[in-house]
C-alpha positions in Angstrom: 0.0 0.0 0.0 1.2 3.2 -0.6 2.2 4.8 2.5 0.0 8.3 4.0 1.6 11.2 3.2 2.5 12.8 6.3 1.9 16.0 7.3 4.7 18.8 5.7 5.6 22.5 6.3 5.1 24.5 3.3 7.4 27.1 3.8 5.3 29.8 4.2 5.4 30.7 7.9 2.0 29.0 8.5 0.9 25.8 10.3 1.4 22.8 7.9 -1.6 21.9 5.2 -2.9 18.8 5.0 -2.1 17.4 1.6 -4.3 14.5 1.3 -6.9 13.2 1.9 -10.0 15.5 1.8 -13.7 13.9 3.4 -16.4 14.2 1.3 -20.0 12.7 2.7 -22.7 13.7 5.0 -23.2 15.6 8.5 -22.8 12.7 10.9 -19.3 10.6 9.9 -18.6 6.6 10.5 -15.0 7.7 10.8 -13.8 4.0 10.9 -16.0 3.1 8.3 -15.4 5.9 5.8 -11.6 5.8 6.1 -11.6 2.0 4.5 -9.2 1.5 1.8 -11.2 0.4 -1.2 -8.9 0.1 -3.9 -5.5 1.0 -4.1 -3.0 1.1 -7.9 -0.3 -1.3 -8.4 3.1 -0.6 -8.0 3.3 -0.8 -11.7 0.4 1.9 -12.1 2.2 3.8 -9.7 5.2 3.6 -11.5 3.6 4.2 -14.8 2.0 7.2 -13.5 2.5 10.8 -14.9 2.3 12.2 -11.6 5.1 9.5 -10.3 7.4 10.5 -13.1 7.0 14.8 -12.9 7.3 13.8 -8.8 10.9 12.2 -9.6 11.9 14.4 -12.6 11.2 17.7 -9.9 13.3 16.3 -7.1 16.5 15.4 -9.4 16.3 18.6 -11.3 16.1 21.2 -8.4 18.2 18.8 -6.1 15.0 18.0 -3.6 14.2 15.2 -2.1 10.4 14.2 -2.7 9.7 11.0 -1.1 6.0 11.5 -1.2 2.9 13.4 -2.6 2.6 15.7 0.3 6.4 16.4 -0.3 5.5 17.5 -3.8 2.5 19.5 -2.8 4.4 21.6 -0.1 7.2 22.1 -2.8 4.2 23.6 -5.0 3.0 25.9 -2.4 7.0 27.0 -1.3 8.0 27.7 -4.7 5.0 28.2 -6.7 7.2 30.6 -10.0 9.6 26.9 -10.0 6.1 24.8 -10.2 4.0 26.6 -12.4 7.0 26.5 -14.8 7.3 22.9 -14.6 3.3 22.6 -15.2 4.1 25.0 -18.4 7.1 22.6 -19.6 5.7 19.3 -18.8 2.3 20.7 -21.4 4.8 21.4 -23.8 2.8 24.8 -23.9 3.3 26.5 -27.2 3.7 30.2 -26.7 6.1 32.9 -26.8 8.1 35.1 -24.5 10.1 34.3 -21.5 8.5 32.2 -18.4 10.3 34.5 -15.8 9.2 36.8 -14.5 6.7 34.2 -13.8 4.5 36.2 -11.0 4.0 39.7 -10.2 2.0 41.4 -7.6 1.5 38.0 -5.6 -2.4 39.2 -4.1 -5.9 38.4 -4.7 -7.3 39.8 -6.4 -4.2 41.3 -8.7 -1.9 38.8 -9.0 0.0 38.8 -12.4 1.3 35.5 -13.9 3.6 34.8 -16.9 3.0 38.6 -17.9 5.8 38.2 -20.5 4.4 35.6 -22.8 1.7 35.1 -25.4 -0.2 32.1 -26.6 -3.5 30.4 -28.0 -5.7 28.2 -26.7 -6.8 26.7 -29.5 -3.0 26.2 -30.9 -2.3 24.4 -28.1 -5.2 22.0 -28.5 -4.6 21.2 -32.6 -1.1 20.3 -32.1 -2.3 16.5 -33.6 -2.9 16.1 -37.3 -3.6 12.4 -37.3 -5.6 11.5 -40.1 -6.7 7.8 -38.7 -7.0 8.3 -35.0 -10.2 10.4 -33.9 -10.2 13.8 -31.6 -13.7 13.6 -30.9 -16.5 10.4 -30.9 -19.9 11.7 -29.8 -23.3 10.0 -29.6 -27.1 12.1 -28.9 -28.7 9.3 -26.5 -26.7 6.0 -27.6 -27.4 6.7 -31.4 -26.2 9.1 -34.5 -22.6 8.0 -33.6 -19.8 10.3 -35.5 -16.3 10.6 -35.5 -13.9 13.0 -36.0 -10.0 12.8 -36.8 -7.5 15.0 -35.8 -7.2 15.9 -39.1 -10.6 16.5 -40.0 -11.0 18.8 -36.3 -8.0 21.2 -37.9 -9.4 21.7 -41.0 -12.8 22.3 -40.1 -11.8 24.9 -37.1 -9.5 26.1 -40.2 -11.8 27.2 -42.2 -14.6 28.4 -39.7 -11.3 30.5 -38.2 -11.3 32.1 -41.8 -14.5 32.9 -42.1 -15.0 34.9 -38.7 -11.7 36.5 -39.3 -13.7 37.9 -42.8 -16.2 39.1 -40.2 -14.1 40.9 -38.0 -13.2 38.6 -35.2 -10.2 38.9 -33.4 -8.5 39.5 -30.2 -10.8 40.5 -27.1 -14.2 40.0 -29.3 -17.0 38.0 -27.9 -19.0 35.0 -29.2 -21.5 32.6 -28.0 -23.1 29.8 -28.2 -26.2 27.7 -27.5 -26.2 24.7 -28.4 -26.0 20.8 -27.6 -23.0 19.2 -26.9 -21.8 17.8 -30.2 -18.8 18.2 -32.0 -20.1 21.5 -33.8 -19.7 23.4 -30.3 -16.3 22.2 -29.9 -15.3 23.4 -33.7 -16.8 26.9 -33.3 -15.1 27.3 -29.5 -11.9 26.6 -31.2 -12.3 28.8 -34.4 -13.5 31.4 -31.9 -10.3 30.9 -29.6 -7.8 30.7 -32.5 -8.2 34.4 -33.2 -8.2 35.3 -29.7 -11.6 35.5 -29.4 -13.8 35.2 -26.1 -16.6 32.4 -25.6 -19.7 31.5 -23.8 -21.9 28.9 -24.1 -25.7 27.9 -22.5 -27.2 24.7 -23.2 -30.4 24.7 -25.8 -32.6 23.3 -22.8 -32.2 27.1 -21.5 -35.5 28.9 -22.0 -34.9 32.8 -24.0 -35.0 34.7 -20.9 -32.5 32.5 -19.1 -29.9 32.5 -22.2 -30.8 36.7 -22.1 -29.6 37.0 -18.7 -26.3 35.2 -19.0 -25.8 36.8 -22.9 -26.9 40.2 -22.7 -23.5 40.6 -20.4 -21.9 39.2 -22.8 -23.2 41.2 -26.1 -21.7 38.4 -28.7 -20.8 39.7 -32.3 -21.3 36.3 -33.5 -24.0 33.8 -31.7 -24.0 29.8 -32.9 -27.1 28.3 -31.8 -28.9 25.3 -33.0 -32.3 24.5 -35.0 -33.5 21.5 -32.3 -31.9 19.1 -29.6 -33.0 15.9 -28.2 -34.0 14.6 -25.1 -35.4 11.6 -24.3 -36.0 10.7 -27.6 -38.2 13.4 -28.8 -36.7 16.4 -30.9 -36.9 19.7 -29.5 -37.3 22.6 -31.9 -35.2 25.6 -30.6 -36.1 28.2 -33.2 -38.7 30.5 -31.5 -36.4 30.6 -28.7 -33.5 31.1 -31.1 -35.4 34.1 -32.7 -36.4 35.8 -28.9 -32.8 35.3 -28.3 -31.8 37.4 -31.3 -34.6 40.0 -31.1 -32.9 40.5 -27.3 -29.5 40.8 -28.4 -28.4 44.1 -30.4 -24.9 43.1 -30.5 -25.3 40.4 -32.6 -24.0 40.8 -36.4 -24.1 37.0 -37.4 -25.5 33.9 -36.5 -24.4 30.6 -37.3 -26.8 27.8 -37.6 -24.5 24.8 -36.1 -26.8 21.8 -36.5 -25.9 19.2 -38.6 -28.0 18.7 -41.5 -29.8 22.0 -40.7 -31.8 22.9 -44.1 -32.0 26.3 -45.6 -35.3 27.3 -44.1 -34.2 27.3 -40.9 -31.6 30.2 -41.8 -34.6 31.9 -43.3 -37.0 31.8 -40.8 -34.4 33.8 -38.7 -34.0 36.7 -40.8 -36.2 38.9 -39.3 -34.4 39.1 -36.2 -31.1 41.6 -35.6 -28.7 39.7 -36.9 -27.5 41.2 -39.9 -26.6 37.3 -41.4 -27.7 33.9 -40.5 -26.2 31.4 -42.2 -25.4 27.3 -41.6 -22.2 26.2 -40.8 -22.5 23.3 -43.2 -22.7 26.3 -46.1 -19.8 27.8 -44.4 -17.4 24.8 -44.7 -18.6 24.5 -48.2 -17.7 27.6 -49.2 -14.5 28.8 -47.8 -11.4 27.8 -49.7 -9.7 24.7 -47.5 -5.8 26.5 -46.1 -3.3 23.9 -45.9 -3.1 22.3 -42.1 0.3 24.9 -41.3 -2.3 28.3 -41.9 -4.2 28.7 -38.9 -3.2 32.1 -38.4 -3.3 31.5 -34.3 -3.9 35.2 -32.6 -1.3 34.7 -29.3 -2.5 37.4 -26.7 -1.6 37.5 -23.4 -1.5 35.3 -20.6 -4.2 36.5 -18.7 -6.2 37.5 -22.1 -9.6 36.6 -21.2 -11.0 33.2 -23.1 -14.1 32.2 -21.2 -17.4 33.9 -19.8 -18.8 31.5 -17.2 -22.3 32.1 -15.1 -23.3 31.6 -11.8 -26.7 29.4 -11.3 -29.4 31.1 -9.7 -31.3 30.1 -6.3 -34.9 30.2 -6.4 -34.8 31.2 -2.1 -33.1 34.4 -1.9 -34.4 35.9 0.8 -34.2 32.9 3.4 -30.5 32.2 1.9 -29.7 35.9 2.1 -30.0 36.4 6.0 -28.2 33.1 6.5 -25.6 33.9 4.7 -25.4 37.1 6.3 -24.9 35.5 9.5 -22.4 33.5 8.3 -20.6 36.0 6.4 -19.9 38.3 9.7 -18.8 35.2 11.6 -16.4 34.3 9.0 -15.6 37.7 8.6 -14.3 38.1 12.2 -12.3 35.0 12.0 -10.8 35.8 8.9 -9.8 38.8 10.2 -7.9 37.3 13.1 -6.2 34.9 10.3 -4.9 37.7 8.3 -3.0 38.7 12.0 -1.7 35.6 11.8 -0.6 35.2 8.5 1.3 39.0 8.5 3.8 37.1 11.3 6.5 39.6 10.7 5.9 39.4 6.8 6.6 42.2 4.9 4.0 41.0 1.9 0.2 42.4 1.9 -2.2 39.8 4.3 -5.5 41.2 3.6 -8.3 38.5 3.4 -11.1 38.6 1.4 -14.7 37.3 2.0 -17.1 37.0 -0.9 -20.1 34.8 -1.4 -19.9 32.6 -4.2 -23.4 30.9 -4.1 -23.9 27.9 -6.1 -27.0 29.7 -6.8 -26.8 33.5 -6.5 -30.0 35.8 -6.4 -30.7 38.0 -9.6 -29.3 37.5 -12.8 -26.1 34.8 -12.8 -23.1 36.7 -12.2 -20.2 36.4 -15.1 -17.3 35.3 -14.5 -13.9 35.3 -16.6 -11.5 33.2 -17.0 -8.1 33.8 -18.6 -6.2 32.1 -21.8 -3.0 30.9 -19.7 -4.4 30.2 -16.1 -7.6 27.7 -17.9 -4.7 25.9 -19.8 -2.1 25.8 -17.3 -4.7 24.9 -14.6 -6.4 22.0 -16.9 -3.0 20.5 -17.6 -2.2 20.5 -14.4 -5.0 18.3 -13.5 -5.5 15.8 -16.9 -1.7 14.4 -16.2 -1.0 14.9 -12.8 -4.3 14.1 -11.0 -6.3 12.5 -13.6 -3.5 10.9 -15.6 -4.3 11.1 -19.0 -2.5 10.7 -21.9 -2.0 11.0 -25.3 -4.6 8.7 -27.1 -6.7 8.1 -23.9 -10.6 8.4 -24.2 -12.0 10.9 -21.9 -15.6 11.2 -21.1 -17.7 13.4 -19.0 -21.7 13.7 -19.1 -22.1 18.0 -19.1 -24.2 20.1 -21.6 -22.3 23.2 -23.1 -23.8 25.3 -19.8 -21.4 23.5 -17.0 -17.9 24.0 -16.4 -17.0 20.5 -16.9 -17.8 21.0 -20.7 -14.4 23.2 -20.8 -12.6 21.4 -18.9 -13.4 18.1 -21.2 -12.0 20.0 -23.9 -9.0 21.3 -22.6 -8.0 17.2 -22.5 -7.8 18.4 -26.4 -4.3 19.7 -25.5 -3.1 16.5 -23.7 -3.5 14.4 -26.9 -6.9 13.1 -25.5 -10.0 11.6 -27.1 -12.9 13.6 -26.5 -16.0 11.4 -26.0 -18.8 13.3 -26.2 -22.5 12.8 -25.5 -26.0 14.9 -25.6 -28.9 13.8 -24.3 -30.7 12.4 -21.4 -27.6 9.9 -19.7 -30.5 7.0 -19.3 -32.2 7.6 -22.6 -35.7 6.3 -22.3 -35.5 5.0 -19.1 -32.4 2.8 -19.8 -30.0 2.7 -16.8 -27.4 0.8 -19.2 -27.2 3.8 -21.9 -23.8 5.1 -20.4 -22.3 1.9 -19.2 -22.8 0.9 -23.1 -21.1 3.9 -24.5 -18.0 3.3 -22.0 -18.0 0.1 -23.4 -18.3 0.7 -26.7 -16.0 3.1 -27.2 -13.4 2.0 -24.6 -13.7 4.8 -22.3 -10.2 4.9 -20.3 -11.4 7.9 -18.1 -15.6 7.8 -17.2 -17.0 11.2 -15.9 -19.9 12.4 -14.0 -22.1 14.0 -11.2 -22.8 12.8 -7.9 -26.5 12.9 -8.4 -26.0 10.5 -11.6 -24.2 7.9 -9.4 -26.8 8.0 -6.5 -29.3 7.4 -9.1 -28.2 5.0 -11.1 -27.2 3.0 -7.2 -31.1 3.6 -6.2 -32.3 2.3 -9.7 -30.6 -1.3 -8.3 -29.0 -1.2 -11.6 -25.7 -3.5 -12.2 -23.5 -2.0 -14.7 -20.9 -4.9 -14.3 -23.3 -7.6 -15.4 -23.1 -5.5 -18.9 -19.2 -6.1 -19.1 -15.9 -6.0 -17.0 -15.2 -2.3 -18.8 -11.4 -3.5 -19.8 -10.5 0.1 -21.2 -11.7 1.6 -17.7 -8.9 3.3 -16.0 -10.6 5.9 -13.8 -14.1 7.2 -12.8 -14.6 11.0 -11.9 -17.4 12.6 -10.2 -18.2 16.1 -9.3 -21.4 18.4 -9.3 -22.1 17.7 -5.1 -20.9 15.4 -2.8 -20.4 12.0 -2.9 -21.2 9.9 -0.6 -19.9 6.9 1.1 -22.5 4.6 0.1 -21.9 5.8 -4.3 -18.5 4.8 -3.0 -19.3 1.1 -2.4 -22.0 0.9 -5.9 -19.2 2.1 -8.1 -17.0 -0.6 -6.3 -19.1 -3.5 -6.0 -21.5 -2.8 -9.0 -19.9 -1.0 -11.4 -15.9 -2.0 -11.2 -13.7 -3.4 -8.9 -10.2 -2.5 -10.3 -10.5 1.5 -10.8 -9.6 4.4 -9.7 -12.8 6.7 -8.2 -11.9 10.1 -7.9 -13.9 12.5 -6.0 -12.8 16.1 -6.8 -14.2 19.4 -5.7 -13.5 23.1 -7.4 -16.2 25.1 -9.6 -17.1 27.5 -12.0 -15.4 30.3 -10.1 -11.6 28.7 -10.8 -12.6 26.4 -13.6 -10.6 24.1 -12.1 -10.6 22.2 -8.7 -9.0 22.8 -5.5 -9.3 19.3 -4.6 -9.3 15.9 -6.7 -7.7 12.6 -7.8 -3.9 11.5 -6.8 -3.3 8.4 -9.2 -0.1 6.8 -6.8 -2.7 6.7 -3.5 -5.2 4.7 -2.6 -9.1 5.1 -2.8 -10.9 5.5 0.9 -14.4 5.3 1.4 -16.1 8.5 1.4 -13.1 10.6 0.3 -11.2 13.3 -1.7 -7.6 11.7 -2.4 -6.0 15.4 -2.4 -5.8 19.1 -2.5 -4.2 20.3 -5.8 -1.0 20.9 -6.4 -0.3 24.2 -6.3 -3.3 25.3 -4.5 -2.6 26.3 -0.8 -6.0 25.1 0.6 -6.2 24.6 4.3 -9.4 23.9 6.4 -9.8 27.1 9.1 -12.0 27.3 12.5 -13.6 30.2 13.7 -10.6 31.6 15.6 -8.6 32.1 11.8 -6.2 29.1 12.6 -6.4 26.0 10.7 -8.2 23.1 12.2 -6.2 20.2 14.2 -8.5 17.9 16.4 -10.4 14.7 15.4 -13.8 15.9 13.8 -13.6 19.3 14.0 -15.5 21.7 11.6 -14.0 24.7 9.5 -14.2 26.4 6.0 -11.9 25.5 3.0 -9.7 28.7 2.2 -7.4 28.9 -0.6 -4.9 31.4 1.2 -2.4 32.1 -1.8 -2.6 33.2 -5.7 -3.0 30.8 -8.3 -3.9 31.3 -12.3 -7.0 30.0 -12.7 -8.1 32.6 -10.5 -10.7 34.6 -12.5 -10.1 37.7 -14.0 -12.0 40.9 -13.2 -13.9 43.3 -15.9 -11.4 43.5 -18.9 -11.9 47.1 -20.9 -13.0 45.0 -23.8 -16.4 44.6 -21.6 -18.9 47.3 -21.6 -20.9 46.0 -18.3 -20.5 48.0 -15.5 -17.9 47.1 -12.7 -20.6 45.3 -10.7 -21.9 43.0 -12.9 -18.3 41.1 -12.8 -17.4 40.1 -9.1 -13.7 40.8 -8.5 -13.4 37.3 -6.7 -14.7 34.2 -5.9 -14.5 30.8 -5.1 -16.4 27.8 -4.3 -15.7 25.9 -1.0 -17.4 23.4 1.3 -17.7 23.4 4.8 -15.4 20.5 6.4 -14.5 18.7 9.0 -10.9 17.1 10.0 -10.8 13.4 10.7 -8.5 10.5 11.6 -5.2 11.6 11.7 -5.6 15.0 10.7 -4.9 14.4 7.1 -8.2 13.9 5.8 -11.4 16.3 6.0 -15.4 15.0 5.9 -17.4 17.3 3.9 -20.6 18.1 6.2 -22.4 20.4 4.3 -23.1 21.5 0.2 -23.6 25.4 1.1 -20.6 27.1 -0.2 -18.9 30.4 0.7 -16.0 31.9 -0.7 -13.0 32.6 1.8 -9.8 33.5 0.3 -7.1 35.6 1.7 -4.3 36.9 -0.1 -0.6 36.1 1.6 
């Protein structure tokens, strides 16, 4: 067994963090129960691992000794410019511009990363050209199965990229998108991103008004939208909503028709609206000349450029939530407060903490949030080969419309070589159980991802995925969305598959990434997160400001020093006012130590955003 990692000073003055493991579940903790070892990788596994191999290559190249994971993590929080670097080297990150400086102004909000180099998104995730091996598979509930090559991804982004140049997109200008998830969405994501364009997306199950409130922030030039979806068998015509959407939006100067197979009329029953052009994508790729695969013109902008506009959800309580979350807020407030005295400890560096509520449903309108060009692919490398371990030619699923986060974090796996898997629809079809377990089959899924929820109810349906196959392509199973819980630990295990790795991981839509997740050389314990990120200084604090210690004690996730994924404020490409773009925030969970101190039980799904600069 692979031994814990033991508790390690990270060299920044405070009490050690714990590294791994993190408690997910419910109020009222088994401890002995939820702390059993349910799988564990073989030393060949271990070996094989990515996150073995950057572990080893770290210690001999900056003469460290690394014995362990937490070793590594403290070494990512002590020297954060040195690991950040690495992250940027082991991506292979095409770009330009020197790495170092590597941060600037180390506060949050403010903090400055890479501010020297440029790069694309999209360049970084075309770097394949293969003509036989596929970039993306995707299904719409179990059937219309399509694949593309690399080969055929590039030159279809190619010439969608030429076309909205002709239009006048470039650096800083914003498009959107809602539509399904099917490859279409990935292809106009990536045309959009190659010119240094900005995108956001909302899933066509979004009524006008809801797509209204997240795009009229936005104001897209160009909107991609589709004709119909499906659910549950039946086909959904979106074009009524389509046209509200465009009579609602004066910013809008072309819309793109992404459906496949869309006909003519559908383009024409849109052109009374604003838009100045509808048109199909399908008569797009037929009509622009094909540029060899070398003349992508790729726009590089800046690190912290901004690529992505992300929404909050919306609660349907406000009132009840607001006053207790205002009770909460001056509790934590007053605690944080004494923190930030103890973090200053004779430090000459600025220890002001910040308290902002990041509701996993905020009142009003959702709040935008955006995310940068160099902290989105840094941060998603990061976590496909080091906590996730994927590699080049792995398949990599995860059930998300175009509307979660989890959708851009799929395709980030673009830039690791990965096979995108893609699927739209309801994930048990027409009341089929088996529809998911037969597309992980099928297309020998190496990496399965999904929500909580989905687990728990597939595990109350008494369905038995194993009895459909021993899944021999089945590396690893993710779930995020809420907590899992002890008992979706034991279904995966005894019902789904005995020999895999489960990872639980925790972040949101605020970082785009996850403060929390899988650590492929450790074993799987009942109930729990394997690790806090590398690179992410999270530590579990009481009411007094100190971090937690004792056996079952309660406290609030922080994230106490800068990363890049943390979002960017309003950019003066954005016409929205100051306060329509909240300068920070971040999704946590309130927790609870356990065992040994090197694990914390998740006891509640509320989330509040604690962060304090160091």
């Amino acid at each position: 067994m692979v031994p814990h990692p033991a508790m390690h000073d990270d060299g920044d003055g405070m009490p050690a963090r714990p590294a791994s493991h993190w408690h997910s579940g419910h109020c009222q903790p088994h401890m002995a129960a939820d702390s059993a070892v349910l799988w564990e990788p073989s030393a060949e596994r271990v070996a094989a691992s990515q996150l073995t191999g950057f572990r080893e290559a770290i210690a001999a190249k900056h003469g460290l000794v690394l014995p362990d994971y937490a070793a590594l993590h403290a070494w990512s929080l002590r020297d954060r410019e040195a690991f950040w670097r690495e992250v940027w080297e082991l991506g292979d990150v095409v770009g330009e511009g020197p790495l170092t400086p590597t941060l600037l102004n180390d506060v949050m909000p403010g903090a400055s990363w890479f501010p020297e180099t440029r790069l694309n998104y999209a360049e970084n995730c075309l770097r394949r050209r293969d003509a036989a091996a596929p970039a993306i598979i995707s299904s719409v509930e179990g059937a219309h199965r399509r694949s593309l090559s690399w080969e055929q991804l590039y030159r279809q982004v190619a010439k969608l990229s030429a076309w909205l140049r002709e239009q006048g997109v470039g650096p800083g200008v914003r498009c959107a998108a809602y539509t399904p998830n099917v490859p279409e969405a990935v292809i106009a994501m990536l045309a959009v991103t190659s010119l240094g364009g900005v995108w956001s997306s909302c899933s066509p199950d979004f009524g006008a008004s809801a797509v209204l409130d997240r795009l009229g922030q936005v104001q897209p030039k160009v909107l991609f939208v589709c004709d119909a979806y499906t659910y549950k068998g039946r086909s959904f015509d979106r074009l009524a909503e389509v046209a509200d959407v465009l009579r609602g939006l004066d910013s809008v100067e072309h819309c793109v028709i992404l459906s496949e197979g869309a006909s003519p009329a559908a383009a024409e029953s849109l052109g009374g609206t604003t838009a100045s052009s509808v048109v199909l994508l399908d008569a797009v790729l037929q009509q622009v000349a094909e540029p060899p695969p070398a003349e992508i013109s790729f726009e590089r902008v800046p690190f912290d450029a901004p690529l992505y506009i992300m929404f909050s959800s919306v609660r349907k309580q406000p009132l009840l939530f607001f006053f207790l979350s205002f009770e909460l807020f001056l509790c934590l407030s007053r605690a944080c407060l004494r923190g930030s005295q103890r973090l200053s400890d004779g430090s000459s560096q600025r220890n002001v903490v910040f308290c902002f509520f990041s509701l996993q449903g905020t009142t009003g309108v959702p709040k935008a949030m955006i995310h940068s060009v160099g902290g989105t692919l840094l941060q998603h490398i990061k976590e496909h080969r080091l906590h996730t371990d994927l590699h080049a030619d792995d398949r990599l699923f995860y059930f998300t419309t175009c509307g979660w986060m989890m959708w851009n974090w799929l395709v980030t796996a673009l830039a690791s070589g990965c096979t995108l898997v893609l699927f739209d629809g309801n994930p048990t079809g027409e009341d089929d159980p088996a529809l998911l377990f037969q597309l992980c089959e099928d297309e020998a899924i190496t990496h399965f991802g999904t929500s909580a929820k989905w687990i728990d109810s597939i595990n109350k349906m008494g369905f038995v995925p194993k009895a459909l196959s021993d899944y021999p392509a089945l590396l690893t199973i993710l779930s995020t969305g809420s907590v899992l819980s002890p008992e979706s630990f034991d279904w995966v295990y005894e019902s789904f598959k005995a020999d895999v790795a489960l990872a639980s991981i925790t972040g949101g839509t605020d970082i785009l990434s996850c403060f929390a997740l899988g650590q492929p050389d450790a074993p799987v314990r009942r109930g729990e997160l394997q690790c806090a990120g590398l690179g992410m200084a999270t530590a579990v604090y009481g009411e007094d400001g100190v971090p937690v210690r004792s056996h079952g004690e309660q406290g609030e996730l922080v994230c106490t020093k800068a990363f890049p994924s943390v979002r960017k404020r309003q950019t003066p490409s954005f016409s929205a006012p100051l306060s329509q773009f909240l300068i920070l925030m971040t999704q946590t969970r309130r927790l609870a130590k356990t065992g040994s101190g090197q694990r914390s039980r998740n006891l509640t799904d509320d989330r509040i955003g604690v962060f304090s600069s160091s």
